[in-house]
N, C-alpha and C positions, 0 to 999 in steps of 0.2 A: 257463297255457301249454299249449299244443297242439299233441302229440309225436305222432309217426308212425313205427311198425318195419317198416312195407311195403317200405321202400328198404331197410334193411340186411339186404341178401339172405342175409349170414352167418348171419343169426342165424335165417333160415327155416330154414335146412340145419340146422342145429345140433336145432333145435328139433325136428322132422319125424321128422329120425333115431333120437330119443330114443322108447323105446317108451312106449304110454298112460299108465300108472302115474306110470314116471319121472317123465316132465314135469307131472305133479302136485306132485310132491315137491323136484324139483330145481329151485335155484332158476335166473334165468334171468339167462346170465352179463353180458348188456347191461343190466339197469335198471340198476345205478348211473350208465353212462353216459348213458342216457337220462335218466335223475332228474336228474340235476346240472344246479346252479342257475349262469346266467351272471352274474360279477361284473361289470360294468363299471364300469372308473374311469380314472386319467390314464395315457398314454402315455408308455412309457418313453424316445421319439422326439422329436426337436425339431419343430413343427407353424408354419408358418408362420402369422403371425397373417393376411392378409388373405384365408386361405379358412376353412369350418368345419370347426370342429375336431373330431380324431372320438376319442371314448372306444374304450379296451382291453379286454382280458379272456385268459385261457387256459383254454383247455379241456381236460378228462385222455379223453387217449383209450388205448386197447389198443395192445400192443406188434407186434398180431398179430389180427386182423378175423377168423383162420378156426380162431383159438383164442383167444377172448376173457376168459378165466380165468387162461391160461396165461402168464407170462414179467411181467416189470415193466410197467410205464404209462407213456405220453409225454404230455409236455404240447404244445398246439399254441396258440400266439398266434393271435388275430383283433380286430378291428376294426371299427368301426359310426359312419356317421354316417347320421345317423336322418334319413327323409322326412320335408318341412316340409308335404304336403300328403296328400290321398286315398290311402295306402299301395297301394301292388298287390304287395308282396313286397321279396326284400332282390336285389342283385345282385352275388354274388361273385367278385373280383379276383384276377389272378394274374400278375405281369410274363414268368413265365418262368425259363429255367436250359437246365433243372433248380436249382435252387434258389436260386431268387431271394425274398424278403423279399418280402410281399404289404401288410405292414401301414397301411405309411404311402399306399397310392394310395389310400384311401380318402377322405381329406381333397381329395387337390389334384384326383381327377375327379369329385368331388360339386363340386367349386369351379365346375371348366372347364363342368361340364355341370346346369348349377342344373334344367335344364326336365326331365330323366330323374331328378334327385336330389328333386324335386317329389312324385316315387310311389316311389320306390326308395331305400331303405335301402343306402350302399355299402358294404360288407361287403369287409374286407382280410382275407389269412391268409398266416400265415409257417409256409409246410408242413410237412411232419415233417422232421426231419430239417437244418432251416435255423434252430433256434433262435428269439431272439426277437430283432427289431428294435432297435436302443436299448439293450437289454437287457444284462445280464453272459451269456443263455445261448449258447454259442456251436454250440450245437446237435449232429450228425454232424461231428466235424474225423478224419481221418486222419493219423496219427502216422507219420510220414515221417523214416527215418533219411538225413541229408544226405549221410551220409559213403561212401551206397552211391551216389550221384547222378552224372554225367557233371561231372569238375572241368575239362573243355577250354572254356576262353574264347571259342574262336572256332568254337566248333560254325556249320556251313552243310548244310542238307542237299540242298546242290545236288552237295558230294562224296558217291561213290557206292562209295568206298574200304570193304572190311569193318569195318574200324574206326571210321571215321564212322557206319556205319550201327547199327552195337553200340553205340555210342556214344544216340545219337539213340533207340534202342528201351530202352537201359538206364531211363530215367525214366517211361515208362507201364508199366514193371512193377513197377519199385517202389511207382508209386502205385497201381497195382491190389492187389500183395499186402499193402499197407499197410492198403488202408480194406476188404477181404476179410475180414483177421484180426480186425475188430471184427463182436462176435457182433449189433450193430447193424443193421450193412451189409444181409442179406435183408429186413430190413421197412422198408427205407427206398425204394420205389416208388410208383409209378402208381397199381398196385390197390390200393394201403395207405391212400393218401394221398385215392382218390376216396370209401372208406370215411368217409375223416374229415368230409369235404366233407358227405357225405349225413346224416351226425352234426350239424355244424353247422347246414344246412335242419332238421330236428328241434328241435335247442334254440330256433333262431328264431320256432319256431311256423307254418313254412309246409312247403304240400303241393309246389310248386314251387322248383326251384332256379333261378333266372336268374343269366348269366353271361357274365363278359366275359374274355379271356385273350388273354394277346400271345405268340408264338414258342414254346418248348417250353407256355406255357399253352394253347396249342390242342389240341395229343396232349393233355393233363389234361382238359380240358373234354371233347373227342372219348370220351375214353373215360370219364369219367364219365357222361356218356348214353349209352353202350352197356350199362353195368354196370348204372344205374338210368334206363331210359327213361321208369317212370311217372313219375318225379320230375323230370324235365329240362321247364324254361320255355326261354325265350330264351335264345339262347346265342350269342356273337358270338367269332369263333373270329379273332385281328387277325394277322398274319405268319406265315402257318400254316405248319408241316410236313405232310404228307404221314399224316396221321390211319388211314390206310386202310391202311398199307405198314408200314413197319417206320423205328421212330424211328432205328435207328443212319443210316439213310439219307441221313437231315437233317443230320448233321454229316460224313458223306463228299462231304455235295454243294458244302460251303463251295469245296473248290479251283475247283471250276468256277462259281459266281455269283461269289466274288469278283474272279477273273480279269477276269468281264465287267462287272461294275459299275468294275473299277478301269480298264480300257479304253475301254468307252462312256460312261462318264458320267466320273468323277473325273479322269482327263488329260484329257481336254477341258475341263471345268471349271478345271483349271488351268492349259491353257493360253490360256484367257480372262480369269482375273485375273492370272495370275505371268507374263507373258509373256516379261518381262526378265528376269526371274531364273530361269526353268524353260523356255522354248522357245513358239513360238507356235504349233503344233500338237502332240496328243497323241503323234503320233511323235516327236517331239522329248523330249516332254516323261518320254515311258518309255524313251529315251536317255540324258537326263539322271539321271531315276530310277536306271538304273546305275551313273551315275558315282557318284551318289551314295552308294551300296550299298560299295560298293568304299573311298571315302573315308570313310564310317563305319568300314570296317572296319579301315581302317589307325591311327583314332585309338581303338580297342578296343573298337568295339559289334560285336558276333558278330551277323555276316549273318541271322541266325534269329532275332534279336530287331529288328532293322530293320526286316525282310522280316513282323513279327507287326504293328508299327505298323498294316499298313496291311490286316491280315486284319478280317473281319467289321465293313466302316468305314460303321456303320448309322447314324450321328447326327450332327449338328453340328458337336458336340463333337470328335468324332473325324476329320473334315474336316478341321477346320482345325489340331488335331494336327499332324496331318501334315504340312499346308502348311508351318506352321511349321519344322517337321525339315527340310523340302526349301529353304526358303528359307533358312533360317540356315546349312544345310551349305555351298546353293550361293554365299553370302557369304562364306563360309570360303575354300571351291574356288576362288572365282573371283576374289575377293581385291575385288570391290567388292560396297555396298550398296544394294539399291532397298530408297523407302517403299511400305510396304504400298497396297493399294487405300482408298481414300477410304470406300467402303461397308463396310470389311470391319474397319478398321482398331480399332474398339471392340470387337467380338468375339474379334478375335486379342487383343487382351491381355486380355479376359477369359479367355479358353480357357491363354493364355499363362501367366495368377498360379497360374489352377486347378490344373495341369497339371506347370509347373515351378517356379513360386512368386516368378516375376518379371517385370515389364513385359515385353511385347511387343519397346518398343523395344532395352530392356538384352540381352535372351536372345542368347545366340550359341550357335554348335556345342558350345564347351566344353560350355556347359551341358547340354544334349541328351545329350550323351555321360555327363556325371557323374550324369545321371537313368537312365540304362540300370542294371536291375533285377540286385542282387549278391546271391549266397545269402547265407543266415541262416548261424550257427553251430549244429553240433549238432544237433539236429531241427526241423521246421519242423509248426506244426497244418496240414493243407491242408482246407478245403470239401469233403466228399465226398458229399454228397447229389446232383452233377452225373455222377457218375462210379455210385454204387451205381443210381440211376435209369437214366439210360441201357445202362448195361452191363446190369444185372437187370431190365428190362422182358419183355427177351425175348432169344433165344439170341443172343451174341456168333459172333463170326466169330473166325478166329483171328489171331495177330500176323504168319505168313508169307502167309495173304490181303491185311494192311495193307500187308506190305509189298511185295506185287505190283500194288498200286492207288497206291502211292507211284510205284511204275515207272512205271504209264500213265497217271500225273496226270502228273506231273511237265513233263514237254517239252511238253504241252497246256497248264498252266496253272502256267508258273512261280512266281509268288507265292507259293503254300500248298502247290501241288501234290505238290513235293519233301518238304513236313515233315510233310503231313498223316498219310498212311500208316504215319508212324514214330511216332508223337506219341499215336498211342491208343491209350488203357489200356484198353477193351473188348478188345484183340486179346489180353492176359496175363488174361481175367475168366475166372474158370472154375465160380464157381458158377451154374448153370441156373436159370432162372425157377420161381418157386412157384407160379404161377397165371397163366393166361391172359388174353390182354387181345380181347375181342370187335371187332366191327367196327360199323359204326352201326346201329341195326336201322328203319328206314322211321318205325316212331313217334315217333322221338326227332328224326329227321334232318328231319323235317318243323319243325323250332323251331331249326334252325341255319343262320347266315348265316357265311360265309366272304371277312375283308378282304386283301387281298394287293397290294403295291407292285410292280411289275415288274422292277425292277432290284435288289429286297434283297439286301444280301451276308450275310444270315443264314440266311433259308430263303429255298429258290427259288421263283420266279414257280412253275413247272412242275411243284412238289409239291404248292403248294398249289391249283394247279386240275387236277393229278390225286386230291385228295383230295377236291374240290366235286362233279368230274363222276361218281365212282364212290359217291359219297354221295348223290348227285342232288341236292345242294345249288346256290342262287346264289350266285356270288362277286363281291363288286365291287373290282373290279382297279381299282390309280391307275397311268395310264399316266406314266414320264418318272420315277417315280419310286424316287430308292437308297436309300430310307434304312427301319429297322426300327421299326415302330408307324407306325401310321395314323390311327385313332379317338383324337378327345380330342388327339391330341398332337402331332400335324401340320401343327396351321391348314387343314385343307382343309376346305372350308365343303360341297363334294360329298359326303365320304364323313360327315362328321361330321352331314350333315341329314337319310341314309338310314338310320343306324344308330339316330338319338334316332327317325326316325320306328316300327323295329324295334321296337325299346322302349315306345316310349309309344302304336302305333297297333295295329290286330286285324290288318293283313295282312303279310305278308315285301317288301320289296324285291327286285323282278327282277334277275339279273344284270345286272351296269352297270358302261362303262367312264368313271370319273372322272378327268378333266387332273391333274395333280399341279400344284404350288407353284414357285416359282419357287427356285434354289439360291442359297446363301446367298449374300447380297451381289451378287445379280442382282433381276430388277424384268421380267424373263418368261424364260418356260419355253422352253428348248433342246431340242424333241423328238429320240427318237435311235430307231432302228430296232429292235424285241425282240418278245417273246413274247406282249403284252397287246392289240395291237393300236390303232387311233386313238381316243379319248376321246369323246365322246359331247356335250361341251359345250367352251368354250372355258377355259383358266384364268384364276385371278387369282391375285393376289400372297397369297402367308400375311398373316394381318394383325399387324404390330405393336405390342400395346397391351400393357396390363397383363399380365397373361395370359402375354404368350411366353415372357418368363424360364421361369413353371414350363413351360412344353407343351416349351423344352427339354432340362429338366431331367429333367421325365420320360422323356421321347425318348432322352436318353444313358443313364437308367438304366435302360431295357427294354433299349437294346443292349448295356452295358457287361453284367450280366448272363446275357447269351444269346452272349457271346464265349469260355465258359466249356468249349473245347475241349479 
């Protein structure tokens, strides 16, 4: 096996620092991690049988990359399903989060993508701090006292009363001073975690890393070639944040993408298929949205859990959600019932079982109502790898800044705009960043492609080609299109043949704009006016074959994931 300490720049510094003699004598506090031999065997994860299946392993890494002797050892899961043909290297995986589970895309995008899994070993990883997949480890949780929590049912943070607002700000500081007080919380980051990553390419035996990452896994990649540019291959950055800027960014900018994805695309979309039962234009149909808001709220769903339905609604799955909640309500409301669309109608009760755990046809309001989210008893574990990442990347802002960006979202972009400001626990973080995060440096940024959908409601068109043009990277933009993940999981036979050709070919694709897919239960694309500009080729229909089930499975789980505000 053939290991390389070039990349782990820690251990330059450590080393360097140490005077002649010493570093004779002392030993060197990374070979064991270097040394350490990769177990592969079965996956703690249910694997579907008709793609290949990819063997496990954990690796022990440092507690602490700029003190490698110092403090306990983590373990990090990873993943491999091995090239069936000419190897050119491995290419590591990453959905996003901040702490999203990396393990299992290994299997179902070597599946999707046989002609790139041909030279490329797919490589999953469940990052520090996320545990294992499948697994009992439950990784970074934040122990969260309930009983300090806001007990009002009908929180809305469109009241602008003191009390509401106390109210509304009381829960991101609990869960900030929650996942603070574990002496965990500073090494669960960025720079920590791209350490590990350049750990991994070492044990693999290769000099390059190649890479593929959706939504917060774009800042990951981004700044893993800033960290290690000699070691950065290929690198495919898919729903990007804004790499160059400051990742809290990316989650203040949800109130305003998803304002316009919910206006230009989604009520128009609905009111193409819901006509009767939601209005036949989107005017209409974000009228009715009100009533419907209001009528949730009188049968006991707090405005702020309605109004979250329909935040960051990046996948299929979560489309027709919704639809759902608006058609069963407005059956309620309006005391009759229309049949679903003809095209749509086996998706809705798939999304329907998944979701509320019964036919499409049976579901009614009650039900929707009795699935709105009740606190636990007592304390609750929460995920805090989303919150120590974000918050400790880099200096937080404070909570009377959120809550003066609540004020100017708000009337702009009613959806989020009201909760978003009040709702983040970076505004109560008060520990400072340990280490600095670089910007791309030219020889790294010459081996990155940047993929961006135009209407994402997760990260914006507008960071992510402010983050191509100051990188001097190409981006290829899917015009027409809202939903989060592109590559591999979209059906778009455009971006999907520019990206295998990245991969598998010596030169970069030029910026390009590619048509998007047609929306579900439609059969052509609805262009709508935005930031990406006209498409470059005509579209086609996503194709329906074997295959879709997973492309939208994965699809809702790079979004459900990255919803994690």
């Amino acid at each position: 096996m053939r290991t390389s300490r070039t990349g782990l720049a820690v251990a330059v510094s450590v080393l360097v620092a140490a005077t002649a003699p010493a570093a004779a004598t002392t030993p060197d506090p990374l070979a064991p991690y270097l040394a350490q031999k990769v177990s592969w065997g079965a996956c703690p994860f249910k694997q579907p049988s008709r793609f290949p299946a990819a063997e496990c392993a954990r690796i022990t890494v440092p507690r602490d990359w700029a003190a490698p002797a110092a403090g306990p050892e983590l373990q990090v899961a990873i993943s491999r399903v091995a090239a069936t043909g000419d190897r050119r290297g491995a290419i590591l995986l990453n959905p996003g989060g901040p702490g999203g589970q990396g393990t299992s895309l290994a299997g179902a995008l070597a599946g999707l993508e046989p002609s790139v899994r041909e030279h490329y070993d797919f490589v999953g990883m469940d990052p520090r701090g996320t545990g294992q997949e499948g697994g009992t480890d439950a990784g970074f949780v934040c122990r969260v006292p309930l009983g300090r929590l806001p007990d009002d049912d009908g929180l809305d943070a469109r009241d602008r009363s003191a009390r509401s607002i106390a109210l509304h700000q009381r829960t991101p500081q609990v869960l900030a001073e929650a996942c603070q007080s574990d002496a965990l919380a500073p090494y669960i980051t960025t720079w920590q975690t791209t350490h590990d990553m350049d750990l991994i390419r070492a044990l693999l035996g290769d000099e390059k890393l190649n890479y593929l990452g959706y939504s917060y896994g774009t800042w990951l990649g981004a700044k893993y070639a800033s960290l290690f540019p000699g070691h950065t291959g290929k690198m495919v950055l898919d729903s990007s944040v804004n790499f160059e800027g400051r990742l809290q960014a990316a989650f203040e900018a949800f109130p305003k993408i998803d304002q316009r994805q919910f206006d230009r695309v989604y009520a128009p979309w609905l009111a193409r298929r819901f006509p009767d039962q939601l209005g036949k234009t989107a005017t209409e149909v974000r009228a009715k949205w009100e009533r419907l808001r209001a009528f949730f709220k009188d049968q006991g769903v707090p405005p702020d859990v309605f109004d979250h339905i329909f935040v960051g609604n990046g996948s299929t799955r979560q489309w027709l959600a919704g639809a759902l909640v608006l058609t069963k309500g407005a059956a309620a409301l309006d005391g009759t019932a229309k049949p679903p669309p003809a095209a749509l109608k086996d998706d809705l009760d798939r999304v329907s079982r998944a979701v509320f755990g019964r036919s499409a046809e049976k579901l009614t309001a009650a039900d929707v109502v009795a699935a709105a989210p009740e606190l636990e008893p007592d304390y609750a574990d929460v995920p805090g790898t989303r919150f120590a990442v974000a918050c400790g990347d880099q200096p937080a802002r404070a909570s009377t800044w959120y809550k003066l960006l609540s004020d100017l979202q708000g009337p702009a972009y009613p959806l989020f705009g009201w909760a978003y400001g009040l709702s983040e626990p970076c505004g109560f973080w008060s520990d400072l960043p340990r280490h600095e995060l670089p910007v791309l440096p030219v020889r790294a940024a010459k081996n990155v492609l940047v993929v961006q959908g135009e209407f994402d409601p997760q990260t914006g068109y507008e960071q992510a080609e402010t983050a191509a043009r100051t990188a001097g990277v190409p981006m290829i933009s899917v015009a027409d299109s809202p939903f989060h993940g592109q590559y591999a999981v979209s059906g778009n036979s455009c971006v999907d043949d520019l990206v295998n050709a990245f991969f598998l070919g010596t030169t970069r694709p030029a910026a390009t704009i590619c048509p998007g897919v047609p929306l579900p239960g439609e059969n052509k694309v609805f262009p709508v006016a935005g930031p990406a500009g006209e498409p470059t080729a005509p579209s086609e229909p996503a194709p329906r074959d074997a295959h879709s089930p997973t492309r939208q499975r994965l699809q809702d789980t790079i979004s459900a994931v990255n919803r994690g505000y």
